[in-house]
VEXLUM-87676 format. One record per residue (C-alpha): residue in one letter; x, y, z; residue number from 0. Coordinates in nm, 2 decimals, always signed. Layout:
BEGIN
+------+--------+--------+--------+-----+
| type |      u |      v |      w | seq |
+------+--------+--------+--------+-----+
|    A |      X |      Y |      Z | NUM |
...
+------+--------+--------+--------+-----+
***
This chain:
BEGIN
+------+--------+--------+--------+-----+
| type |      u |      v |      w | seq |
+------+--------+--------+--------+-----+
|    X | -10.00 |  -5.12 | +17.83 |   0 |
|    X | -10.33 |  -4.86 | +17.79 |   1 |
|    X | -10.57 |  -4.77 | +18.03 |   2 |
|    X | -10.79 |  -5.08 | +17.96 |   3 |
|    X | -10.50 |  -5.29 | +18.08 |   4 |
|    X | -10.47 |  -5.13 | +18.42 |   5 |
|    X | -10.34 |  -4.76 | +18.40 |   6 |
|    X | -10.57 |  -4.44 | +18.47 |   7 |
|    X | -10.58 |  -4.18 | +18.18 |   8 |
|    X | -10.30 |  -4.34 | +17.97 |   9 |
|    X | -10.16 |  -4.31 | +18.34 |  10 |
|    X |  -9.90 |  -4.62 | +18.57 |  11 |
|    X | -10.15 |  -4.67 | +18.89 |  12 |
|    X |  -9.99 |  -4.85 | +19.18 |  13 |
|    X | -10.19 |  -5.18 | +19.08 |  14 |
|    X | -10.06 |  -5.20 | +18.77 |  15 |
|    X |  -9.71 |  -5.09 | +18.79 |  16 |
|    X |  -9.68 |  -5.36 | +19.08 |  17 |
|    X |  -9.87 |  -5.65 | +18.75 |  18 |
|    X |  -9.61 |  -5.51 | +18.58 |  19 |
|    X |  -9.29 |  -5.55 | +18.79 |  20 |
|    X |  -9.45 |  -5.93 | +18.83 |  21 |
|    X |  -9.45 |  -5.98 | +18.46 |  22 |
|    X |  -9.08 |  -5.80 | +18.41 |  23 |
|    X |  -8.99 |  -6.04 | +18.65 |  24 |
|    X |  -9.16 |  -6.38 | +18.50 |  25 |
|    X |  -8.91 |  -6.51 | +18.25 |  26 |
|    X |  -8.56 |  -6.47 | +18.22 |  27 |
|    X |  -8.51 |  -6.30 | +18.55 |  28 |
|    X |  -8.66 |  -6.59 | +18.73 |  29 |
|    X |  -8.57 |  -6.86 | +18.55 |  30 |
|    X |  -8.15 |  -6.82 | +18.59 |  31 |
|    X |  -8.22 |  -6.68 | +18.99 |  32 |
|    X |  -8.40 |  -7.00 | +19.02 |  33 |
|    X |  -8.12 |  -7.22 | +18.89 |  34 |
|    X |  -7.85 |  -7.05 | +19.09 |  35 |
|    X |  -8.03 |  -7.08 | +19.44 |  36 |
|    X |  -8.14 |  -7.49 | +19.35 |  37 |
|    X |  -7.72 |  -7.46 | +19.33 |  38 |
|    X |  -7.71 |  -7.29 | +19.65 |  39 |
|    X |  -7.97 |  -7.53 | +19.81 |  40 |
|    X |  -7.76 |  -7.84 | +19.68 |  41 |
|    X |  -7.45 |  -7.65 | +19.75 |  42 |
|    X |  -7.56 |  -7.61 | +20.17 |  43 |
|    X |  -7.69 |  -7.97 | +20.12 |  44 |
|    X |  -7.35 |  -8.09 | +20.01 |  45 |
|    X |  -7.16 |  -7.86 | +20.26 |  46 |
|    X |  -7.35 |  -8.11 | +20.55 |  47 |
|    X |  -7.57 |  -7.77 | +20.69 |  48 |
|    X |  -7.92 |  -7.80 | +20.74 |  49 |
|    X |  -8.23 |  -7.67 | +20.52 |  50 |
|    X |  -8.38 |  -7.44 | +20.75 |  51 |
|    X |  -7.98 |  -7.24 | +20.72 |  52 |
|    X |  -8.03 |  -7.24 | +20.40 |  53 |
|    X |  -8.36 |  -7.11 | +20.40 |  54 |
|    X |  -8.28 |  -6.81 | +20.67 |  55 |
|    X |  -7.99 |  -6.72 | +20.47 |  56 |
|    X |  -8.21 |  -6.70 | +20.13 |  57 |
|    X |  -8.49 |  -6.52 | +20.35 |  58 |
|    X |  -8.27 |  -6.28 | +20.51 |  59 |
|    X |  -7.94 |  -6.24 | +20.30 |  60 |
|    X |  -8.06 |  -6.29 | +19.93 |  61 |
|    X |  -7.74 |  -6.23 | +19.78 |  62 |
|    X |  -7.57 |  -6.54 | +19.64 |  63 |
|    X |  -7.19 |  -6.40 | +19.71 |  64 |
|    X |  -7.24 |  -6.35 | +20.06 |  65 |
|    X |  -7.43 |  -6.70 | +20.09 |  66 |
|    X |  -7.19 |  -6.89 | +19.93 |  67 |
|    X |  -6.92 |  -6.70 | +20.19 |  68 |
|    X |  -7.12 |  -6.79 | +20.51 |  69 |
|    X |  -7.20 |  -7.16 | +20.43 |  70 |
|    X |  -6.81 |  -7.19 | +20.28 |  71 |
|    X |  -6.73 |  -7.04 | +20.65 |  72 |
|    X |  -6.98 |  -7.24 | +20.83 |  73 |
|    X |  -6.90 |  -7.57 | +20.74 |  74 |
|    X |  -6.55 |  -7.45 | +20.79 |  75 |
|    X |  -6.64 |  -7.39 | +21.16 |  76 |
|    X |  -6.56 |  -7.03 | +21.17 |  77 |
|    X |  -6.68 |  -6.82 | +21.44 |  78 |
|    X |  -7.03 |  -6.61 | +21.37 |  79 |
|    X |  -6.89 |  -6.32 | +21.45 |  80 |
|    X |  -6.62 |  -6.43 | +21.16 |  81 |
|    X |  -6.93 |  -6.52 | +20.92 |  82 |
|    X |  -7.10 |  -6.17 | +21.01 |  83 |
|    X |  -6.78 |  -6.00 | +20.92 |  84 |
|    X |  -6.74 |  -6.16 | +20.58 |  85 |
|    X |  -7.09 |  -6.14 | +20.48 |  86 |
|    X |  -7.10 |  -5.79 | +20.56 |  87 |
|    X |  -6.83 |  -5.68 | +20.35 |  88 |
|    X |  -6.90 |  -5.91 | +20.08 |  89 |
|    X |  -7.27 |  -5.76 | +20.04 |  90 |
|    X |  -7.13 |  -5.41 | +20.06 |  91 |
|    X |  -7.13 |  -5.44 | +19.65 |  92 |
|    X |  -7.53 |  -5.33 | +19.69 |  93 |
|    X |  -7.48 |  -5.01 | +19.89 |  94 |
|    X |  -7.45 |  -4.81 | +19.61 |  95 |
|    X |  -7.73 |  -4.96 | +19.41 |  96 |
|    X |  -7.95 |  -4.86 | +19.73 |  97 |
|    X |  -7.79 |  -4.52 | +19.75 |  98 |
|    X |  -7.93 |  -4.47 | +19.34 |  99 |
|    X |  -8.23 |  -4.63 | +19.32 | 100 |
|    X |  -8.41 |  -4.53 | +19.70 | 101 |
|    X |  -8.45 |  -4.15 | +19.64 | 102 |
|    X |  -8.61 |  -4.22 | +19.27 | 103 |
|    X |  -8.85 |  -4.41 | +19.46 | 104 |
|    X |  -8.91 |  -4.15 | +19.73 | 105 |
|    X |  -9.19 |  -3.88 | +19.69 | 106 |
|    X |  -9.48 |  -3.73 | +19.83 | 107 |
|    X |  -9.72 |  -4.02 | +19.99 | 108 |
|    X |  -9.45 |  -4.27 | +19.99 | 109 |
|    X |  -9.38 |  -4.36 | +20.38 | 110 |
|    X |  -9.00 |  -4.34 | +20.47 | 111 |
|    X |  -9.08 |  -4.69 | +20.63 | 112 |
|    X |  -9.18 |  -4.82 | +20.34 | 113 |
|    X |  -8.83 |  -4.76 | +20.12 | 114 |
|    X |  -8.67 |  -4.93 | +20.41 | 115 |
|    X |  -8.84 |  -5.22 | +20.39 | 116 |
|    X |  -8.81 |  -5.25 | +20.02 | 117 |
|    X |  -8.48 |  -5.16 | +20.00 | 118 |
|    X |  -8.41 |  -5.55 | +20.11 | 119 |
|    X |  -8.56 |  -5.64 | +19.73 | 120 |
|    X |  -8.30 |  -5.44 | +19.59 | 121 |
|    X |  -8.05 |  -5.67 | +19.40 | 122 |
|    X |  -7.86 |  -5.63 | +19.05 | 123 |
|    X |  -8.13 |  -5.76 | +18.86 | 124 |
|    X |  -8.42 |  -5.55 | +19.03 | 125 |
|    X |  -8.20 |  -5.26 | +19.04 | 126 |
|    X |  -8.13 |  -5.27 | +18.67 | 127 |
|    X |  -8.50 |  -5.36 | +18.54 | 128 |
|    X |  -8.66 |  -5.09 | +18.77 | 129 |
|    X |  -8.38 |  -4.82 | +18.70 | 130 |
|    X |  -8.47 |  -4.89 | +18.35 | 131 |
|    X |  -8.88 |  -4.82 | +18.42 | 132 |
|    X |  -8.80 |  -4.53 | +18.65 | 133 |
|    X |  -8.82 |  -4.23 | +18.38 | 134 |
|    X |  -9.14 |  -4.40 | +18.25 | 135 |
|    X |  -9.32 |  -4.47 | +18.56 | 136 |
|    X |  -9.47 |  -4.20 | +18.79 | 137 |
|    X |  -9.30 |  -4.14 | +19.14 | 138 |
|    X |  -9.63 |  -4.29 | +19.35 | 139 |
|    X |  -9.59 |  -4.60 | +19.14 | 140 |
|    X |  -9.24 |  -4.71 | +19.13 | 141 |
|    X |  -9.21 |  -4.85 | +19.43 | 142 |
|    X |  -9.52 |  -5.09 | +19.41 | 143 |
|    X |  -9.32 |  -5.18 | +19.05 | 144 |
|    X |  -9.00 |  -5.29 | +19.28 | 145 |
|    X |  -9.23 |  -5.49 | +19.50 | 146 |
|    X |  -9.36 |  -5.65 | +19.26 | 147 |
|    X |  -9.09 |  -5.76 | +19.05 | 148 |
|    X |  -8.83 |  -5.80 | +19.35 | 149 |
|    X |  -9.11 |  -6.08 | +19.63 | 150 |
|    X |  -9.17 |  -6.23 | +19.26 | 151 |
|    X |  -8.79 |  -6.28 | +19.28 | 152 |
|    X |  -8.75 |  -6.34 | +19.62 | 153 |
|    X |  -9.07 |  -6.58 | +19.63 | 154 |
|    X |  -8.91 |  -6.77 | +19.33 | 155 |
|    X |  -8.55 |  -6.79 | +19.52 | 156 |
|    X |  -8.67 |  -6.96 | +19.83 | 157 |
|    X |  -8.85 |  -7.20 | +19.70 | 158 |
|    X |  -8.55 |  -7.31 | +19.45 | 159 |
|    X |  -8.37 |  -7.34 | +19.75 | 160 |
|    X |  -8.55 |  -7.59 | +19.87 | 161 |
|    X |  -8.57 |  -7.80 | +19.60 | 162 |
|    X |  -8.18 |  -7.75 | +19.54 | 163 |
|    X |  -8.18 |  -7.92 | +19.89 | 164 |
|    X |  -8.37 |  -8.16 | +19.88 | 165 |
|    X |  -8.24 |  -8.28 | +19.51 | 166 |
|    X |  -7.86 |  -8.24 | +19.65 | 167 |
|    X |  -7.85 |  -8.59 | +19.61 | 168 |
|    X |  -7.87 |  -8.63 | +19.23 | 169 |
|    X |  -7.64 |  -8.33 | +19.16 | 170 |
|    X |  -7.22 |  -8.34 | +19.16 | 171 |
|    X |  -7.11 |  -8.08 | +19.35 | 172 |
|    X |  -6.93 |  -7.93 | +19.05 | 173 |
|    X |  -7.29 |  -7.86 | +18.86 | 174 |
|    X |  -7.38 |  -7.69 | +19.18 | 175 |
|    X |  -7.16 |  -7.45 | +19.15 | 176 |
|    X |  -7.16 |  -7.42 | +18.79 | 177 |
|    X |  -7.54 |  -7.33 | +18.87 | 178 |
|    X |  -7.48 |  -7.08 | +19.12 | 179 |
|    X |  -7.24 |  -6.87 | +18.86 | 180 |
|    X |  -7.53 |  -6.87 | +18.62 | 181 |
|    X |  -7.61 |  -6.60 | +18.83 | 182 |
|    X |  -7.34 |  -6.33 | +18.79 | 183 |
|    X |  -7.31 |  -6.47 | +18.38 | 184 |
|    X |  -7.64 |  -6.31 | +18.31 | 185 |
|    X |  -7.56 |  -5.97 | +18.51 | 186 |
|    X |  -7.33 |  -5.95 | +18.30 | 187 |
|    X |  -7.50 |  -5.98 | +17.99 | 188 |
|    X |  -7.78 |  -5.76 | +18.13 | 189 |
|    X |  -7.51 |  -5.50 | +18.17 | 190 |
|    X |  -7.38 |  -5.56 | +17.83 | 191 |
|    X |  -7.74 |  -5.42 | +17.70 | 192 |
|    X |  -7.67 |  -5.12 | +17.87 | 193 |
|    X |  -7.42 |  -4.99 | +17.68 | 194 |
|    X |  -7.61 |  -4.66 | +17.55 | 195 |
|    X |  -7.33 |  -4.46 | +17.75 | 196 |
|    X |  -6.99 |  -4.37 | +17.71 | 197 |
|    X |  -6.93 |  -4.42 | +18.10 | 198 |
|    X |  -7.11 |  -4.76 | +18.10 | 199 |
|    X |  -6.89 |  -4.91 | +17.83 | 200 |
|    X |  -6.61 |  -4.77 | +17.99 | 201 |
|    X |  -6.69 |  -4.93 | +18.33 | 202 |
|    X |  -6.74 |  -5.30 | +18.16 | 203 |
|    X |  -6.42 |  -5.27 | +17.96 | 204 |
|    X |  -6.19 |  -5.12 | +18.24 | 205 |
|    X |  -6.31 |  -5.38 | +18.43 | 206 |
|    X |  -6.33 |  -5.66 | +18.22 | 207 |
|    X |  -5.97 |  -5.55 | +18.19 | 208 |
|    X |  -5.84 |  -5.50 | +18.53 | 209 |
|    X |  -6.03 |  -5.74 | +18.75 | 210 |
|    X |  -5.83 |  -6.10 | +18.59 | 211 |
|    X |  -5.46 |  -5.90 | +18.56 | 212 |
|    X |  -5.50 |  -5.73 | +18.96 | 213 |
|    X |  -5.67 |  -6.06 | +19.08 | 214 |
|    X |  -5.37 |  -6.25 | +18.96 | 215 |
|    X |  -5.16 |  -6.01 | +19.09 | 216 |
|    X |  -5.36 |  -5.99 | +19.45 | 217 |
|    X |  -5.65 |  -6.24 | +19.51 | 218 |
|    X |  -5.71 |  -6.03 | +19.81 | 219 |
|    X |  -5.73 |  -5.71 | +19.70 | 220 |
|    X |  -5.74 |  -5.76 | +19.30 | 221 |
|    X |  -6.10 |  -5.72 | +19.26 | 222 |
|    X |  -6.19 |  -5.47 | +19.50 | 223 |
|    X |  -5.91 |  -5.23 | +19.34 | 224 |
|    X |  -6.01 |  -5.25 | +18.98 | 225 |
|    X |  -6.36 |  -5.21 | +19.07 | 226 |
|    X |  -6.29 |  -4.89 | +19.26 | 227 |
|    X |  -6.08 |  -4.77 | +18.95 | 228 |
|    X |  -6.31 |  -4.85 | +18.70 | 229 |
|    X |  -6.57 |  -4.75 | +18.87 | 230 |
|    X |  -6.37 |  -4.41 | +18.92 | 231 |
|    X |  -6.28 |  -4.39 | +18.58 | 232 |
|    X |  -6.61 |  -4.44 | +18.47 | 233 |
|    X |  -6.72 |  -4.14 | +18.71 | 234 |
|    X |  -6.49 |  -3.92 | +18.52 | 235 |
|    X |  -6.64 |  -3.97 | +18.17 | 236 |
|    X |  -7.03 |  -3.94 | +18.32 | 237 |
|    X |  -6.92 |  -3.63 | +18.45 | 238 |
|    X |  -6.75 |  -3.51 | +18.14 | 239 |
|    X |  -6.96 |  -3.62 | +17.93 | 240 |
|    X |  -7.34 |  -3.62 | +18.08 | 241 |
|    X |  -7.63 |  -3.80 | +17.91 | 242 |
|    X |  -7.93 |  -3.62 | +17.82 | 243 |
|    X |  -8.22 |  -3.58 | +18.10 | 244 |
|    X |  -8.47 |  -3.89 | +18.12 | 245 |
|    X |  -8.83 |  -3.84 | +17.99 | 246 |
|    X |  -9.03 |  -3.86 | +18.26 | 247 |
|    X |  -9.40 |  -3.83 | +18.34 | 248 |
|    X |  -9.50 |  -4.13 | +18.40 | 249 |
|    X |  -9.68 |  -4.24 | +18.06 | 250 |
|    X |  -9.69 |  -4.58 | +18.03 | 251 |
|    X |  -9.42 |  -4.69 | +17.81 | 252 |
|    X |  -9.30 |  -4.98 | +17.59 | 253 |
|    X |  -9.60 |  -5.20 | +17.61 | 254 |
+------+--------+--------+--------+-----+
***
């Protein structure tokens, strides 16, 4: 992108870094959210709940693990308190993308209110695609790039909701499902790109490695324990060995 295109003095302006999180976002990114949450919608549809459930969990929730977990619990007539619990927990797996990704988008001008709000758009995919234009973006523009790729996201997942729901009809429930794992399939493969780091290829292997043998092993606990070991593991080499510093200053980059 050049400064005809948007930018001030070869410079990201908060209009355009917000086109471009909306272009990021348009392609790839929407297409496979869209076809996991028409899973979800048929999935809720299927599971006898009705559309506007489906539609509050998308609004408010917008985490397809933790969806899945409350309309499984639902239809099994737990209590909410129950569903709360689960959910919770479940969508704990985010906390640390928040904890990384909020203070790169913090900075002089930008309203604490503001990161609060937007830290509800952070999921894997808008963590990875705007951790990725963080060193190239200035700090008054990233967030307006999060906003824009993450309600371009969000905006697209609601409405594939509904039209999972309404076309439940037409779909076997095993598709459904098959539709709402395209979802973690393609984290995956985004992560796979990102394997510029010894600690990131570490991370993916240990736990590519360790989540089938310890969820055999426990289905409760399996998953959680190899993901706090590679995770840990993965720690250890970032620490011993560091990447280089980021470029920074915001030049627009890539385009």
């Amino acid at each position: 992108m050049t400064a005809g295109d948007g930018t001030a003095g070869g410079r990201w302006d908060r209009p355009s870094a917000l086109t471009l999180g909306v272009r990021d976002a348009i392609g790839a990114p929407v297409v496979v959210l869209m076809a996991s949450f028409f899973g979800f919608g048929s999935l809720v549809r299927a599971s006898e709940l009705d559309l506007s459930l489906a539609l509050f969990s998308t609004l408010t929730g917008w985490a397809l693990p933790g969806q899945v977990v409350a309309v499984e619990m639902a239809a099994a007539g737990a209590s909410l308190l129950l569903i709360g619990l689960a959910v919770g927990l479940t969508n704990a797996r985010l906390l640390p993308l928040v904890v990384t990704l909020v203070p790169r988008l913090a900075g002089p001008g930008v309203a604490r209110w503001k990161l609060f709000l937007a830290a509800h758009l952070i999921a894997v995919t808008s963590w990875i695609f705007t951790m990725r234009r963080v060193p190239s973006l200035p700090v008054e523009a990233r967030l307006a790039y999060l906003v824009g790729f993450g309600t371009t996201l969000w905006g697209a997942s609601l409405a594939a909701t509904a039209l999972g729901y309404a076309a439940a009809a037409a779909l076997p429930p095993s598709v459904s499902l098959a539709l709402v794992f395209l979802n973690p399939i393609y984290f995956l493969l985004l992560l796979v790109e990102e394997t510029t780091r010894p600690s990131r290829v570490v991370a993916l292997l240990a736990g590519a490695g360790l989540g089938p043998a310890l969820h055999l092993a426990n289905p409760d606990w399996g998953l959680l324990v190899a993901g706090l070991a590679a995770g840990t593991l993965a720690y250890g080499v970032e620490r011993r060995w560091p990447p280089p510093p980021a470029r920074t200053g915001g030049e627009p980059a890539g385009e």
